[in-house]
MIDREN-125781 format. One record per residue: x, y, z of N, C-alpha, C in turn. Coordinates in steps of 0.2 Angstrom, whole numbers, plus 5000, padded with zeros to 4 digits. Atoms other than C-alpha are relative to their C-alpha. Example, Ala and Ser with C-alpha at 12.3 -4.5 7.8 and 13.67 -1.06 7.14 Angstrom:
BEGIN
500449945000506249785039500450065000 499649944999506849955036499650055003 
//
This chain:
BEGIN
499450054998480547024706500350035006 499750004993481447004723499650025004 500349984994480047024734499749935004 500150084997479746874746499249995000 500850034999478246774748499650065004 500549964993477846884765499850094996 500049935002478047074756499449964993 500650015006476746984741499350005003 500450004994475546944754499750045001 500249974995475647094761499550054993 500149955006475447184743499249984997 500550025002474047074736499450015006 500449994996473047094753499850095001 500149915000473247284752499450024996 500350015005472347274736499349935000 500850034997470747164743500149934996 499750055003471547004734500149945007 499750064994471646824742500349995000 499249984997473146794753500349954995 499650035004473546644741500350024992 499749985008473646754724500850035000 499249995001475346794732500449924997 499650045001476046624731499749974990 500050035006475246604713500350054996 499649945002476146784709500749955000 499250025000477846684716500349954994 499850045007477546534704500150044996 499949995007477446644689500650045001 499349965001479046744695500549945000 499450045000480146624700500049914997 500050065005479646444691499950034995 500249985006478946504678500350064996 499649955001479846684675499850024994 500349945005478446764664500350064999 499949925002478746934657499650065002 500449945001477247014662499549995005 500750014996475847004673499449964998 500550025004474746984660500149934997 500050055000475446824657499849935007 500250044993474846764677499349974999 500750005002473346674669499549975005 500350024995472846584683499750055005 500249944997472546754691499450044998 500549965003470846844690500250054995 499949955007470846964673499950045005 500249944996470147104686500650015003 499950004996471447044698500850044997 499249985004473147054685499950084998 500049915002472347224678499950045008 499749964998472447294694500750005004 499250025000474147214698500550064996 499749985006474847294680499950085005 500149915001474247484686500550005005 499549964996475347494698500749965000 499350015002476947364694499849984995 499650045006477947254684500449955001 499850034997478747104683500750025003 499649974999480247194681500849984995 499750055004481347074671500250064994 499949955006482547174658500649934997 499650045004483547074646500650034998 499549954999485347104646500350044992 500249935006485947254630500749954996 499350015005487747164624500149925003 499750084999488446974624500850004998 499650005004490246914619500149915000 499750064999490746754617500549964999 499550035001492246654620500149954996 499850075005493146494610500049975003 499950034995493046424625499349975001 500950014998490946424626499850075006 500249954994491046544641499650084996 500449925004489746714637500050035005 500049924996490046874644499350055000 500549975000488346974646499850065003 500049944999488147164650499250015003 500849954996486447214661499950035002 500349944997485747364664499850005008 500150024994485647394683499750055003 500149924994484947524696500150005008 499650024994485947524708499850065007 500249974992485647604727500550025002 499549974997486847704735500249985007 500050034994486447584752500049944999 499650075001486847414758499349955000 500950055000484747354755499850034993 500550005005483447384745499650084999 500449954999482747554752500450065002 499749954997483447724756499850074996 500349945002483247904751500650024996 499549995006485047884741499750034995 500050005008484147884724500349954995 499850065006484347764710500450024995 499649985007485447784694500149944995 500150075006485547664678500950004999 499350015001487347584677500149934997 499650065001488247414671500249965001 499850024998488547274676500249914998 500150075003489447104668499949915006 500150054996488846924673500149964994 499650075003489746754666499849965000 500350085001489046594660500549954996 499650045002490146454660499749955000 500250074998489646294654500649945000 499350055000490846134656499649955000 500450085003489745954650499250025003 500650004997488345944662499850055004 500049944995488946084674499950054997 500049955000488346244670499750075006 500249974997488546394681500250094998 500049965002488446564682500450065005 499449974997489746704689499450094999 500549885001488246874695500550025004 499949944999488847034699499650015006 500449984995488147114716500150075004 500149934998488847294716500450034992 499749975006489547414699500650025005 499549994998491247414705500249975006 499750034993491947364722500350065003 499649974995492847454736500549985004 499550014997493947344742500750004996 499249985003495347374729500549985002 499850075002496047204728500650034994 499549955005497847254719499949964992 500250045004497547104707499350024998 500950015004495547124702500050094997 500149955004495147244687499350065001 500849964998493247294694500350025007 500149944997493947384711500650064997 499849935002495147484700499750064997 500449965002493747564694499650055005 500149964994493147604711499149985000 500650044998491347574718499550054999 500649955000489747664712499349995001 500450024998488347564719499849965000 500250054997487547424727499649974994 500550015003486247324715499449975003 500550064996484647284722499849924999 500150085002484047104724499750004994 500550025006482847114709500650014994 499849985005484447184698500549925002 499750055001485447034706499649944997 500550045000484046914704499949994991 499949995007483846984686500349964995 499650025003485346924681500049924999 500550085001484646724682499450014997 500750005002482946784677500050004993 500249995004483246844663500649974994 499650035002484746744656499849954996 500450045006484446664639500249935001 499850105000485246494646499849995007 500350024993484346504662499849945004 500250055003483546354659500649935003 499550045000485346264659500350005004 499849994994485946324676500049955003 499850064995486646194690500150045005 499749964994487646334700500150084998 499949905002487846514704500650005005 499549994998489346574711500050104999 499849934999489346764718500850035002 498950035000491346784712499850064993 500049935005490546934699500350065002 499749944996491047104701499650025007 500549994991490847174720500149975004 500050024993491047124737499349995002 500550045000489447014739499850035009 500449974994489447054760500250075001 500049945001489647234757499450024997 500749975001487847224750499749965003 500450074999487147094761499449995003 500750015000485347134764499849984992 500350025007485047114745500349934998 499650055001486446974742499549935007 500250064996485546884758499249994996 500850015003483746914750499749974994 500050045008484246854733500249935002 499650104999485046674742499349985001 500750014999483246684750499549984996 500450015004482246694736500349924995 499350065003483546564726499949935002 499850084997483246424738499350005005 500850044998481346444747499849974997 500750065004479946334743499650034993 500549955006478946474735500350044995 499549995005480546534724500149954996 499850055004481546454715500249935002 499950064996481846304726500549985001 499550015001483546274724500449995006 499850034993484546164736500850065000 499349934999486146314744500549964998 499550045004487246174738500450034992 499649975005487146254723500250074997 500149925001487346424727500749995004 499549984999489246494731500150075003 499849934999489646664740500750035002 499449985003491346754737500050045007 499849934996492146874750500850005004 499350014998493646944757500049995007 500049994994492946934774499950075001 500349934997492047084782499649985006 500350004994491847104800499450015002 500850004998490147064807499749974995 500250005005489547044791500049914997 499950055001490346874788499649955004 500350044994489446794804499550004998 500650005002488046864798499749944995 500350065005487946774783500149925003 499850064998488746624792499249975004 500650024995487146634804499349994996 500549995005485746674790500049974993 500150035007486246564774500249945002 499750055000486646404772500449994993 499650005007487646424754500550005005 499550024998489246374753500450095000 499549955001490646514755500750005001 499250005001492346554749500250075000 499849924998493546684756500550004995 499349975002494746764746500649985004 499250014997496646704752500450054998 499549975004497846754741500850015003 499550004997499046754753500049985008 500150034994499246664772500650055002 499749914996500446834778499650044998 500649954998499546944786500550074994 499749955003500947094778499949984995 500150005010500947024758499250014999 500750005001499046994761499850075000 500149935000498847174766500150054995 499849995007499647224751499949984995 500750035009498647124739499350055002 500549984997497147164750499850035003 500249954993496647304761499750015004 500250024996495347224768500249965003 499750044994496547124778500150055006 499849984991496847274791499450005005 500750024996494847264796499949955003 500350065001494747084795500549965000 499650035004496346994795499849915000 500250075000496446814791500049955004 499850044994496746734806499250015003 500649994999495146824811499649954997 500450025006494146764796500149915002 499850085000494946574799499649995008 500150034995494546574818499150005002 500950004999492546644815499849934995 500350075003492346484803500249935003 500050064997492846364814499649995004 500550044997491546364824499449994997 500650015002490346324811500449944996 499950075003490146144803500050004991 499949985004490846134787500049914996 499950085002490645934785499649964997 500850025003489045904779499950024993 500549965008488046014768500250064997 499649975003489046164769500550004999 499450005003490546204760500250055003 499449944999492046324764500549974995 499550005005493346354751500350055001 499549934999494746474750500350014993 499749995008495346554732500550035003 499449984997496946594731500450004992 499649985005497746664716500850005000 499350005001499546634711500550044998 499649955004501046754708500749965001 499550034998502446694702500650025004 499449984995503846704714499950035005 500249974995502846804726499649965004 500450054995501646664735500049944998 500150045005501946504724500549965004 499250044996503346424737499849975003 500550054993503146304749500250025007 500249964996503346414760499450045004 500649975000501746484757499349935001 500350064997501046304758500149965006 500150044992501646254775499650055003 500349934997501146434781499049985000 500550025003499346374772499749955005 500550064997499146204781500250025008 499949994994499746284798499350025004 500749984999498146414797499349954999 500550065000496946274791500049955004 499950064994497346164805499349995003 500750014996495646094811499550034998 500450015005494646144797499850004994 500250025009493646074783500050024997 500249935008493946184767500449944995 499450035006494846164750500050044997 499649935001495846274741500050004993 500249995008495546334724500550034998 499549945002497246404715499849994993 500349965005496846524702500850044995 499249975003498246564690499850094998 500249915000498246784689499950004992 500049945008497846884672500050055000 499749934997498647014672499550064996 500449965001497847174671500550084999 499849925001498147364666500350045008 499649954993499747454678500249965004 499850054993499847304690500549974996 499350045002501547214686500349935003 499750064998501347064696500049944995 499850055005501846904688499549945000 500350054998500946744685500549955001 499550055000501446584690499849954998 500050055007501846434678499649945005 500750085000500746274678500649975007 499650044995502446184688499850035006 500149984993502346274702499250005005 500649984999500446294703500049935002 499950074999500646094703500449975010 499550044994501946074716499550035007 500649964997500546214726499649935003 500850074998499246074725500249945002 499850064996500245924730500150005005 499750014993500845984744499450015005 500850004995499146054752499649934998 500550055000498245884745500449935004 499450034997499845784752499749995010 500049954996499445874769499250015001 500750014996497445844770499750044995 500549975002496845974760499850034993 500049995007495845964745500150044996 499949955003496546064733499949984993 500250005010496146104712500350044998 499849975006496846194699499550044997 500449995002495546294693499850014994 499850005008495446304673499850064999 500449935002495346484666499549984995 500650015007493846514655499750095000 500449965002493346654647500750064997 499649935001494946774646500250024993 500149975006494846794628499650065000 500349935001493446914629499950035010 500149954993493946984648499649975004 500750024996492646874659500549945006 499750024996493946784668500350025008 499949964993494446794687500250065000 499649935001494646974691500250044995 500249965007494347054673499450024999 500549945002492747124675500150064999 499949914999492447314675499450025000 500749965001491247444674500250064991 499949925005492047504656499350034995 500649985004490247514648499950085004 500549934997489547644664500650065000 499349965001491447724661499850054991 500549975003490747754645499750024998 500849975000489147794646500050075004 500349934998489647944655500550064999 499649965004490948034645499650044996 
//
């Protein structure tokens, strides 16, 4: 699992195999989403038993579930995370934790993966970087996390808004959108794939230049100083930055830009914060997502009430720009924006 058509190719041709048993290997990964080799029937028996001798599909089924009143399930995966920003290096592997969120809502159901155990941008609101950052996941451990999900089946969208800063691992993160939306994967139009970030220099272009998934930067605040004191990743990358590299790219069509933007009361909820907002978006097409806070362990900021979140959304859709309320889901058992963690790999290593 996570190895593209081209690396199957190369694998099955190593091994005296016709170039096409790669793309009947891709069916049974990614349509199909066998367990085993040995269910590749369409595969010569010689061909699979010498496949099995030396992989796997790789597919693990996640160890814990919780589930909300709400319908949303929380689910714990076993990871093995990489010490670097791909798939390969002389780091060394380690098994660690990581949750991924299944939200259904009528016919939309979408999925909230993970794509590092912890984070490093220590975001003063989000509960997964106060735990701090202890490894990348490779593509096969993001990938996993659809593969092997027991409502997989009933997916529409994925949204990388798990724990982790998604272009902080962006050869795996870009490898996993890849496989998600070729021909010979799971073919999935980028429409329905979402990628989260707070903005990371170079990084963001990148993805801007090599994906077509839609992408949403973290706001949380239109001042550079309050922003920098939410976010740290505002002094690499500020926002002005971030707004000016997304306007040269077309956001009118097929891809999307959105910006979240979590509320505190009485600290970003004023319309002050909403003139400030439509000032920056001047001349491009996005829409703004306001996320009401949950408060978290130490941190003391406030949340802000439905009224004001309202008046928030009037005045940016007032003013050109789509904006939603986003409904919390899941904050009964912790799965809500910003309440992930790593307390399992916390843990598991006491």
């Amino acid at each position: 699992m996570g190895l593209t058509v081209t690396e199957l190719k190369a694998i099955v041709a190593s091994m005296g195999m016709p170039a096409f048993t790669a793309r009947q290997v891709a069916s049974w990964l990614y349509e199909k989403h066998v367990g085993s080799i040995s269910e590749m029937t369409n595969i010569s028996k010689a061909n699979r038993e010498q496949l099995e001798a030396e992989y796997e599909v790789g597919a693990m089924p996640p160890i814990e579930c919780q589930r909300s009143k709400d319908g949303t399930i929380k689910y714990l995966f076993p990871v093995e995370t990489t010490g670097n920003s791909g798939d390969s290096g002389d780091s060394g592997y380690a098994w660690k934790f990581v949750e991924t969120v299944f939200i259904p809502d009528g016919e939309r159901a979408t999925l909230c993966v993970s794509c590092q155990v912890g984070c490093k941008m220590n975001c003063l609101f989000c509960q997964t970087g106060k735990q701090g950052w202890h490894g990348n996941l490779t593509t096969a451990d993001i990938l996993n996390q659809i593969y092997a999900l027991p409502e997989a089946n009933r997916l529409t969208n994925i949204v990388f808004m798990g724990q982790g800063e998604p272009l902080d691992n962006i050869d795996a993160v870009l490898r996993a959108t890849e496989v998600l939306t070729a021909d010979w994967g799971y073919a999935w139009s980028p429409k329905r794939i979402t990628v989260s970030s707070v903005g990371i220099k170079g990084k963001l272009k990148r993805f801007l230049d090599e994906s077509d998934c839609h992408i949403a930067i973290s706001m949380h605040s239109p001042l550079h100083e309050q922003r920098l004191q939410l976010m740290p990743a505002e002094k690499a990358m500020p926002l002005t930055e971030t707004i000016a590299l997304l306007k040269h790219y077309d956001f009118t069509h097929q891809r999307r830009c959105s910006f979240e933007y979590i509320c505190f009361g009485g600290l970003n909820d004023s319309p002050v914060y909403a003139r400030e907002m439509v000032k920056l978006l001047e001349g491009l097409e996005c829409r703004v997502n306001l996320i009401r806070f949950h408060e978290i362990p130490g941190v003391s900021l406030p949340s802000s009430d439905e009224q004001r979140m309202e008046s928030l959304r009037d005045y940016l859709t007032h003013h050109g720009i789509t904006t939603t309320i986003r409904a919390s889901r899941g904050q009964d058992i912790l799965a809500a924006c910003g309440l992930l963690s790593t307390a399992k790999q916390n843990e598991s290593s006491r």
